[in-house]
N, C-alpha and C positions, 0 to 999 in steps of 0.2 A: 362355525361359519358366520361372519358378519352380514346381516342385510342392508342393504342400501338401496333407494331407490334411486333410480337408475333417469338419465334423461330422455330413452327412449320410453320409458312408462310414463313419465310424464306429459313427453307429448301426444302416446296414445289414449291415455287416459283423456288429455284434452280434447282429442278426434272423437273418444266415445259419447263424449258430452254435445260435442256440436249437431249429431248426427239425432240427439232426441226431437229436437222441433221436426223433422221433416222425414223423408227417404232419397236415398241416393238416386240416378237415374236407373233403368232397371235396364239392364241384357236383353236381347231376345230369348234367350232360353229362360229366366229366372220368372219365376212369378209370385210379385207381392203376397202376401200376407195379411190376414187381420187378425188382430187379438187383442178386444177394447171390453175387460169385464166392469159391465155396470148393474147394480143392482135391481135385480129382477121381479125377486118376489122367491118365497121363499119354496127349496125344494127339500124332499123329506127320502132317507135312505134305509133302509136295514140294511145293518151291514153283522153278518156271523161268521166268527173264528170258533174253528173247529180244532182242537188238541187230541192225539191220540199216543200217548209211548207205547207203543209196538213192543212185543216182545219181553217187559221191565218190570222185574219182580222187586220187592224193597221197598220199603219208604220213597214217596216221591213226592214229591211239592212242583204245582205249575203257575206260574202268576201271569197275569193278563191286560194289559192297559185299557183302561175303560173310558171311554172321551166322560171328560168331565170340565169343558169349557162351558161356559153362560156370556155369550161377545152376541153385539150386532151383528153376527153374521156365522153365528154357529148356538144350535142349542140342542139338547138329549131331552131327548123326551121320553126314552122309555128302555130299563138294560134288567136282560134277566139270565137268568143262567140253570146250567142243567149238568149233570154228569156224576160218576160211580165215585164220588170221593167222599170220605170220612167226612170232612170240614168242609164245605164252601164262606165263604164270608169276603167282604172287601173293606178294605184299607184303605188311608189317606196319607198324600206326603205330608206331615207337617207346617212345611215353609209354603209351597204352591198349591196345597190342595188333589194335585195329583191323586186319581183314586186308582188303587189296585184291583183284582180280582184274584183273590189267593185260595188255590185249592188242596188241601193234603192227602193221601190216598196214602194206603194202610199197607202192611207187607201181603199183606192175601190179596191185595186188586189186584185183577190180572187187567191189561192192554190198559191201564190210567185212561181214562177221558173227558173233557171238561169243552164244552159250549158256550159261549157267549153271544148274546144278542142284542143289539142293541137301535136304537130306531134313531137317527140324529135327522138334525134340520139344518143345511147351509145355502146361504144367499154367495152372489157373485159379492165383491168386495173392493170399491175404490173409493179414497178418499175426496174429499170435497176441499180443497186447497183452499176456498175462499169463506169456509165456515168457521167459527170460533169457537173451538172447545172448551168446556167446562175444566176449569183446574183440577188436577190429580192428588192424591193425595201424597204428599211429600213420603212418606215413610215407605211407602209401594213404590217411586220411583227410585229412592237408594237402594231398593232392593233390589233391583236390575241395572245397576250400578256395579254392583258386587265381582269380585272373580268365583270362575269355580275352577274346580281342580284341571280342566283341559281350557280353559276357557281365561289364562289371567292376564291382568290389565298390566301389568308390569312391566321390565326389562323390555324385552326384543318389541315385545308387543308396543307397548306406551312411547318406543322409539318411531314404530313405520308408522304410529297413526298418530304421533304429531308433524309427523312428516306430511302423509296425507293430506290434515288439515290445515298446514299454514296457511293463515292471513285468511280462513273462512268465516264468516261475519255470522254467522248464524246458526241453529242447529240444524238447520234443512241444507245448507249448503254445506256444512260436514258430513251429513249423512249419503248427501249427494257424490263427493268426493270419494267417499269409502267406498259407494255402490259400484262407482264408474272405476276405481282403483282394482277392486278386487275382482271385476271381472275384466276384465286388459292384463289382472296379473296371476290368475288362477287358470286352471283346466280342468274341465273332467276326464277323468278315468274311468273307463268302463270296466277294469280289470281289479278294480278296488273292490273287497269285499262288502255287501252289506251296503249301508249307506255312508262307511267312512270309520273312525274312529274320534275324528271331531280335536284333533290336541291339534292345535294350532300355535304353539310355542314351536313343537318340533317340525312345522311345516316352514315357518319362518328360520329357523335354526340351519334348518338343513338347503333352505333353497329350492327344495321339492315342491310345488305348488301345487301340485294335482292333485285330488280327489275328489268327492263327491257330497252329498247336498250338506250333510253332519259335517264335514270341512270346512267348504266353501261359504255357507252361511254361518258357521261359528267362528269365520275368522271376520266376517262382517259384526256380528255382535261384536266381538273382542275387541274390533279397533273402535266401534262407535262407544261403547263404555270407556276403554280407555284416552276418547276423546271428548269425554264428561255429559255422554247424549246414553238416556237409560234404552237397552235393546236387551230382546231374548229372541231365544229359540221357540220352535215350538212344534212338536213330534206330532207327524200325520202318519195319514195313509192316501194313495190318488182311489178314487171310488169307482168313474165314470171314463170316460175317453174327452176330450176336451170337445166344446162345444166350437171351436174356433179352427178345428181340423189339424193341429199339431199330435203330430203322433206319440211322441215324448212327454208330451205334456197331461197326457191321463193316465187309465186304466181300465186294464180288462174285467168287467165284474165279475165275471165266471170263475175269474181263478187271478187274486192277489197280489199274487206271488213274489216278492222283489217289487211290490207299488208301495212301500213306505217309502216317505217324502217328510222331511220337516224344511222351515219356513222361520223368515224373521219376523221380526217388529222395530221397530223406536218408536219412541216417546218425541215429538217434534212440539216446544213450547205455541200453545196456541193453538193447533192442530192436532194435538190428541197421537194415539199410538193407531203408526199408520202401517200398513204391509209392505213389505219388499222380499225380495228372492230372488239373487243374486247367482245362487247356484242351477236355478233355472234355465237363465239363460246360458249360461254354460255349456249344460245339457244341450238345450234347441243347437249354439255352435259346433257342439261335437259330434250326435249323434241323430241329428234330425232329416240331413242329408247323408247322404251316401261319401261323401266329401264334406269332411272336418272343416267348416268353415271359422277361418281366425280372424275377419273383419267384424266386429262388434256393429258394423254399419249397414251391414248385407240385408236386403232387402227381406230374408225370412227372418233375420234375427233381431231387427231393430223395434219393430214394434211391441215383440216381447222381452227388448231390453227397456225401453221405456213403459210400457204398461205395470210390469213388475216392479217399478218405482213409485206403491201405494197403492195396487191394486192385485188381485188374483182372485182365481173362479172357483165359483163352486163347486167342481169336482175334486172337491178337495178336504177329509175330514182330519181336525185334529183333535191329538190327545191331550197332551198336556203338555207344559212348558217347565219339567222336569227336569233338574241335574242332578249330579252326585246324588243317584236314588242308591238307599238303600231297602233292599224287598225286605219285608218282613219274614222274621224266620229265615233267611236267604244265608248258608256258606258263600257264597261268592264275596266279590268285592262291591266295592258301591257301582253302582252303573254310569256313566257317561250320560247316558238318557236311555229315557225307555218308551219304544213304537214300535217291539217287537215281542212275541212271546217269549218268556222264559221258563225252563222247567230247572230242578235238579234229581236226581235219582243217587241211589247207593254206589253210584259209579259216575259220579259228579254232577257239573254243568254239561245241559245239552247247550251246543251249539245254535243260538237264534239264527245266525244267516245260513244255517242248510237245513231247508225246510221238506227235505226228502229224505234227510235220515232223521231228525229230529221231526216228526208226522206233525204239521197242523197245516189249514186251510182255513182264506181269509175270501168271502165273496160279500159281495154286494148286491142290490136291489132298491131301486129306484120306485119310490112309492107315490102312484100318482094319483090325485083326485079323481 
């Protein structure tokens, strides 16, 4: 299937951008919205995943993503670990630093189980449009440049996103374009497993535009690389329930479950690597009301289409900015990204996105002065 973009997405795309200076007039029934993350000061989490293979005699190996960011607006201070296995020890990706948590358990472990804890620090997070960043280092910026295996700059891809960008003067008004492009031409699905599969070749290919955050935000990196602007991903978890009163937009601490979230970035000359989250606002249009809101202008959805252009809250922890992982020791294949447990047993891969037959549990706690 060819893609082309279309002149009705162009002119919407153009309606999503007029709509950021201001709000439309409001309904009677509708009511406004806020959600303006500004930095606050810094708030501190424990957050523990709990692993348990139920029932599973055999060799078994579990691995665990460990936040391992150091950013203005996220930092670990403290990860320890506990449980009946042979080996504990963690791992790093190579290329991102990524740190694993790799546990091995013996054929006599009966019910495997492995604990992680870890104590993180995150601020709200917007950028400052009128500050001047410090130059990046060239060789880190080709790095997120790069294709990965779901994520390539090429073909289909390197077509819609010079389309995208014609005649844009700038990195920030590329990145603008992408933001406002891909959300006027994507959808969430609520019916998608997991947070998505993230190949964005085959979503372009096929004309299928739907899915979710691992989707919609890797097709946001893909077109801004393939439009010579460095972007990544970057694999969370929501920690808290948003401070701004969107329901969609946080999490339950009690219980996890289905709150992985990943998040973009670029690289904007002069401005430094700013946030965006595309597949956000998706989310707030599709499942925030009761009714599937498809105006990108709507009084609940505009503020957090335009805030998400260089900002987002602190309820929000990430892991790392991982692709093509390979786990150590791991039979599987390399992973797409990894913001979920994984185990494997003598009767293969467990399933990460069914966390009721595959046992783990992810809470949080908010640690306050």
């Amino acid at each position: 299937m060819t893609f082309a973009i279309t002149r009705r997405q162009i002119v919407q795309t153009a309606a999503a951008s007029m709509v950021a200076g201001g709000l439309p007039q409001l309904h009677a029934q509708e009511v406004a919205r806020r959600f303006e993350p500004r930095p606050e000061g810094w708030r501190k989490f424990e957050i523990t995943t709990t692993v348990q293979l139920r029932g599973e005699r055999g060799d078994a190996t579990i691995w665990l993503p460990v936040p391992s960011l150091d950013t203005p607006w996220q930092r670990t201070s403290d990860s320890n670990w506990s449980g009946t296995a042979s080996t504990i020890n963690t791992a790093s990706d190579g290329r991102t630093g990524a740190k694993v948590l790799v546990a091995k358990y013996a054929a006599s472990a009966a019910d495997p189980t492995l604990v992680l804890t870890s104590v993180v620090e995150t601020q709200n997070r917007a950028v400052d449009w009128g500050a001047k960043a410090p130059a990046a280092d060239p060789s880190d910026l080709r790095e997120w440049l790069q294709p990965s295996e779901l994520i390539p700059t090429d073909g289909i891809v390197k077509k819609v996103a010079t389309q995208v960008v014609l005649g844009a003067r700038s990195d920030r008004e590329k990145a603008q374009r992408i933001y406002d492009w891909v959300i006027v031409s994507t959808y969430r699905e609520p019916k998608v497993r997991g947070c998505g599969t993230g190949d964005i070749k085959a979503m372009l290919e096929s004309g299928n535009m739907s899915g979710k955050c691992a989707d919609i935000n890797a097709l946001f990196v893909g077109l801004c690389r393939a439009s010579g602007v460095p972007a990544r991903d970057i694999y969370g978890i929501r920690l808290v329930p948003s401070a701004f009163g969107y329901r969609e937009l946080g999490g339950n601490p009690a219980s996890l479950k289905g709150a992985q979230h990943c998040r973009a970035e670029v690289y904007l000359q002069g401005t430094g690597w700013v946030a965006m989250d595309p597949a956000d606002v998706t989310k707030v249009m599709r499942q925030e009301t009761p009714e599937w809101i498809k105006d990108a202008g709507h009084p609940v959805v505009a503020p957090v289409r335009k805030a998400l252009f260089g900002s987002w809250e602190s309820n929000w922890m990430g892991y790392n900015c991982a692709s093509d992982v390979k786990l150590p020791g791991a039979k599987q294949a390399r992973l797409g990204f990894f913001m979920y447990p994984q185990a494997e047993t003598a009767a293969g891969a467990k399933d990460p996105y069914d966390p009721d037959t595959f046992v783990y549990q992810i809470t949080a706690r908010e640690i306050r002065a």
